[in-house]
FIMARMAR-334089 format. One record per residue (C-alpha): x, z, y. Coordinates in steps of 0.001 Angstrom, whole numbers, plus 500000, padded with zeros to 6 digits. Example, Ala and Ser with C-alpha at 12.3 -4.5 7.8 and 13.67 -1.06 7.14 Angstrom:
BEGIN
512300507800495500/513670507140498940/
! end
This chain:
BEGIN
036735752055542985/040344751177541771/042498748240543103/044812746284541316/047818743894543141/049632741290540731/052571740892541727/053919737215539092/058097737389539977/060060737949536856/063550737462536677/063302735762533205/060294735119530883/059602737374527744/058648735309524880/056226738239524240/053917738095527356/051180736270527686/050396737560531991/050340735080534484/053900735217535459/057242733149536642/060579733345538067/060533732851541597/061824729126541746/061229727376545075/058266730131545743/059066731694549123/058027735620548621/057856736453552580/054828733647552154/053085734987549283/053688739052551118/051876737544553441/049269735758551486/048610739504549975/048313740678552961/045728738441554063/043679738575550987/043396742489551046/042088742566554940/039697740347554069/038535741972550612/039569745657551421/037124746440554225/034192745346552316/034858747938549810/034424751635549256/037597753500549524/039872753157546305/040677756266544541/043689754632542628/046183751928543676/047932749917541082/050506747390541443/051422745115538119/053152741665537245/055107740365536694/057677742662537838/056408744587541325/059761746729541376/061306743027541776/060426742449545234/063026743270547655/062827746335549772/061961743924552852/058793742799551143/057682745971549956/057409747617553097/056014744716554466/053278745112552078/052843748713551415/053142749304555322/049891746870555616/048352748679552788/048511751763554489/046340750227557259/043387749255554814/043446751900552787/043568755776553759/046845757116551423/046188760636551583/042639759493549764/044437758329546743/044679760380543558/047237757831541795/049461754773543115/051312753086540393/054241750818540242/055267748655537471/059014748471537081/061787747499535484/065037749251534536/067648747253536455/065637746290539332/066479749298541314/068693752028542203/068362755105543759/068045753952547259/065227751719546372/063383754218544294/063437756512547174/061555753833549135/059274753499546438/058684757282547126/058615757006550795/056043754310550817/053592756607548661/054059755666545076/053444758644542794/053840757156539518/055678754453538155/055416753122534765/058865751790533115/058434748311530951/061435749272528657/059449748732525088/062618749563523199/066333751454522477/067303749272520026/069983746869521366/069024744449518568/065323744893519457/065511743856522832/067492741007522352/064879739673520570/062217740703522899/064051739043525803/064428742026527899/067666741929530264/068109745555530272/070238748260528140/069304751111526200/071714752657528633/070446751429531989/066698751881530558/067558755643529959/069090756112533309/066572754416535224/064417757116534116/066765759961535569/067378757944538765/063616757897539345/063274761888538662/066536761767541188/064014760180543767/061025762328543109/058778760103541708/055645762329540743/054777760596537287/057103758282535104/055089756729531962/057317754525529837/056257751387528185/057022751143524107/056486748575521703/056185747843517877/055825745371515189/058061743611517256/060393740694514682/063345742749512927/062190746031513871/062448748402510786/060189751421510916/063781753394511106/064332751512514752/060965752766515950/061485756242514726/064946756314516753/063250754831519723/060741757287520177/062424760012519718/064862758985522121/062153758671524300/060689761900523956/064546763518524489/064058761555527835/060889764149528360/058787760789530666/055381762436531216/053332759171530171/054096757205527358/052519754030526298/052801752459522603/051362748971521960/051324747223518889/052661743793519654/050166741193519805/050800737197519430/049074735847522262/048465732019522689/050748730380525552/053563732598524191/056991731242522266/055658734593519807/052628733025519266/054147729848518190/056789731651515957/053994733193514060/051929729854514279/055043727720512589/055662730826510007/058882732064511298/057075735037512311/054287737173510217/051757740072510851/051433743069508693/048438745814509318/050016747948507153/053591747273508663/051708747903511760/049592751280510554/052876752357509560/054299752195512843/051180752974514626/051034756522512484/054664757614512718/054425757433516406/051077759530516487/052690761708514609/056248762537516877/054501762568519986/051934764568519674/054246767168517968/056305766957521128/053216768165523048/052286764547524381/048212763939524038/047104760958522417/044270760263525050/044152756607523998/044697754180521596/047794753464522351/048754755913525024/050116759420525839/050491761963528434/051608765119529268/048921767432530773/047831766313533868/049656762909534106/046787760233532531/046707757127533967/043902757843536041/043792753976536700/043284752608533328/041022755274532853/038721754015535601/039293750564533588/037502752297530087/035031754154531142/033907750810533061/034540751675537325/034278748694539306/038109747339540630/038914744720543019/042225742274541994/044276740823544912/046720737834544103/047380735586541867/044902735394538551/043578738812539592/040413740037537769/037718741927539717/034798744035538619/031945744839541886/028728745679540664/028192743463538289/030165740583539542/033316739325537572/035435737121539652/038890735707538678/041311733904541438/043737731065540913/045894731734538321/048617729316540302/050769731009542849/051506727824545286/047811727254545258/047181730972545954/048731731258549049/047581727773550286/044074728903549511/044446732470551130/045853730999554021/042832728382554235/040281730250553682/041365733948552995/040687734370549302/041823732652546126/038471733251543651/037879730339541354/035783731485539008/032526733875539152/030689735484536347/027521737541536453/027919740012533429/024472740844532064/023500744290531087/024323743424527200/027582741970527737/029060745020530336/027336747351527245/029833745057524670/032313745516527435/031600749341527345/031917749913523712/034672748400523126/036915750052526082/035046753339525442/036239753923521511/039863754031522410/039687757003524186/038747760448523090/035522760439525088/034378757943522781/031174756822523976/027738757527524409/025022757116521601/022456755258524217/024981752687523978/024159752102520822/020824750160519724/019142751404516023/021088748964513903/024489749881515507/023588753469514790/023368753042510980/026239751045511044/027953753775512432/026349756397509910/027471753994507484/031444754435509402/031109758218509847/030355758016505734/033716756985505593/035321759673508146/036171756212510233/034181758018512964/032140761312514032/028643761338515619/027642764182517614/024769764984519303/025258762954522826/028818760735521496/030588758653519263/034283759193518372/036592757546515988/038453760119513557/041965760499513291/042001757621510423/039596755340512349/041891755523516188/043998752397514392/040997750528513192/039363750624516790/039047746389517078/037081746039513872/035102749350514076/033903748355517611/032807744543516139/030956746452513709/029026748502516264/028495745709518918/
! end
C-alpha cells in the first residue's frame, strides 16, 4: 500500500502544469498542517502499513521547516518509519539550503526528486521556473552534502524554443551531475494551462517527430551513461527506481491525503476537494475531504492496467488481453512495435515512444 500527501504551495505558477496548485495567498499553512494531520489519523489507521511514502505538489520542499516537522513528526506516529522502503520529497532548487535538507534527512526522507526540467537559461524562462542552471546544479550537491539516499531529477522536452541542441546540452549536463534517478517527460498541453491555450490560439504547435527526436536522443545518452530506461519516460541507476510510481503501474492500491488527492483501496476510487479553503474546513468538520467516489469495474482497472503496464519493461501479462486484443497485438509485433512471449507483452525499442496509441489499440 503506498501513500501519497499533496502538498498545493507554489511560489509562482508554471504555465506548464496542469496539478491542483497555488501560491499561498491568504491560506494560513499552520491550518492546512493541521488539516493533514487530521485527515491521515483518521484515514491512516484503517489501512495496512504503507511500504512507500510520497510527498508531491505543488512544491512540498516549500513548506517551512516549522511545518514540516510538524507534519512529518505526526507521520511518524501513524506510520512505522523503519517499515518504509522509500519516502520521497518533491523539491525545488531554491527552496532550501543545506540546513533544511539536513532536516529533510533527519525527518526520514530517503529520496528526493528535483523539479528542475531544464539548463537552458532561455528554456526556463519560458517554462516559468524561478531557478538557475546554477542554483539547480548546486542544489543537487547540497543535497548529496546532506545525505540524501536517492536524488532523481525532473527533465523536460518539446518545451517552445527548445532546439534538439538545448536538450542534448541539458542532459548531458545532467548526467555530469551523476543524480541516480532521472525523469524525462515529453511536455504535454494540458487544458486549464496558459500552454494549452498557446497551442489552442496557434502560437504554440506539436510535432511527434520533433518530439521522437527528442524522445530518442535522450534514450540514447542515458542509457550509454549506465542509467536504465525502466520506463517510458524514466531512468535509474541500479537500485534507485522509484519504488512508488512503480506501485502506481503495476496497479497497488494508494491512499491520497489533501487537497484533490486520488486514492485507489480495493476497488474504490475516491477523489477529495480539489479546493484548499474548503479542504481544511471539511477536514476539520468532519475529518476527510472526499467528494467524489467511483467503483472501478473489473474491465475498466484491466484498461487501467494495460495502459500503466506497457511503459515499463515488465510489460504486461497476456491474460490481460482478450482474443481480439491478441491479434491486434500479433498484428503490432508484425511490425517489431512489440514482442509477445510466452506469459508477457513488451513494446520493442521502436514501439517504447508509441506507448499511448499502441495501448488504445490493445484496449
Amino acid at each position: 500500500m503506498l501513500v501519497y500527501l499533496h502538498i498545493p504551495f507554489c511560489h509562482r505558477i508554471c504555465p506548464y502544469c496542469s496539478f491542483y496548485k497555488h501560491t499561498p495567498g491568504s491560506t494560513n499553512i499552520g491550518e492546512f498542517i493541521q488539516a493533514l494531520n487530521t485527515e491521515a489519523s483518521l484515514r491512516l489507521p484503517l489501512q495496512p502499513q504503507p511500504t512507500t511514502l510520497y510527498l508531491g505538489g505543488g512544491t512540498p520542499s516549500f513548506l517551512s521547516s516549522t511545518h514540516l516537522t510538524a507534519l512529518f513528526t505526526h507521520l511518524h506516529s501513524l506510520i512505522d518509519f523503519s517499515q518504509l522502503r522509500e519516502v520521497t520529497l518533491e523539491a525545488n532548487p531554491a527552496t532550501f539550503d543545506l540546513k533544511k535538507a539536513r532536516l529533510f534527512r533527519s525527518l526520514g526522507v530517503t529520496r528526493v526528486s528535483l523539479g528542475i526540467q531544464s539548463f537552458i537559461p532561455h528554456v526556463l524562462d519560458a517554462l516559468g521556473r524561478e531557478h538557475t542552471p546554477a542554483e539547480a546544479s548546486a542544489s543537487i550537491q547540497t543535497l548529496r552534502a546532506a545525505g540524501i539516499a536517492s536524488v532523481s531529477i525532473d527533465l523536460m522536452f518539446s518545451i517552445p524554443g527548445q532546439s534538439l541542441p538545448d536538450w542534448e546540452s541539458t542532459i548531458l549536463h545532467t548526467i555530469s551531475l551523476n543524480p541516480d534517478h532521472i525523469s524525462a517527460y515529453n511536455l504535454t498541453y494540458e487544458e486549464d494551462t496558459a500552454f494549452f491555450e498557446s497551442l489552442q490560439n496557434g502560437t504554440y504547435q506539436e510535432n511527434e517527430d520533433h518530439d521522437a527526436d527528442h524522445y530518442h536522443l535522450a534514450d540514447k545518452l542515458l542509457t550509454a551513461a549506465g542509467y536504465d530506461h525502466y520506463e517510458t519516460s524514466n531512468y535509474a541507476r541500479p537500485g534507485h527506481q522509484s519504488l512508488h510510481n512503480q506501485g502506481y503501474w503495476s496497479g497497488s492500491d494508494y491512499l491520497g491525503l489533501g487537497p484533490s488527492a486520488v486514492s485507489t483501496l480495493k476497488g474504490v476510487r475516491e477523489k477529495n476537494l480539489s479546493d484548499t479553503s474548503a479542504y481544511i474546513r471539511q477536514v476539520s468538520s468532519i475529518g476527510r475531504a472526499t467528494f467524489e467516489t467511483e467503483i472501478l469495474s473489473p474491465e475498466s482497472r484491466r484498461i487501467e492496467l494495460i495502459a500503466m503496464g506497457l511503459r515499463t519493461t515488465h510489460g504486461i501479462p497476456l491474460a490481460f488481453l482478450n482474443r481480439e486484443s491478441l491479434q491486434r497485438a500479433k498484428g503490432l509485433a508484425s511490425e517489431n512495435l512489440l514482442t509477445i512471449g510466452p506469459t508477457h507483452l513488451h513494446l520493442t525499442h521502436l514501439g517504447r515512444p508509441l506507448v499511448d496509441p499502441i495501448a488504445a489499440e490493445l484496449i
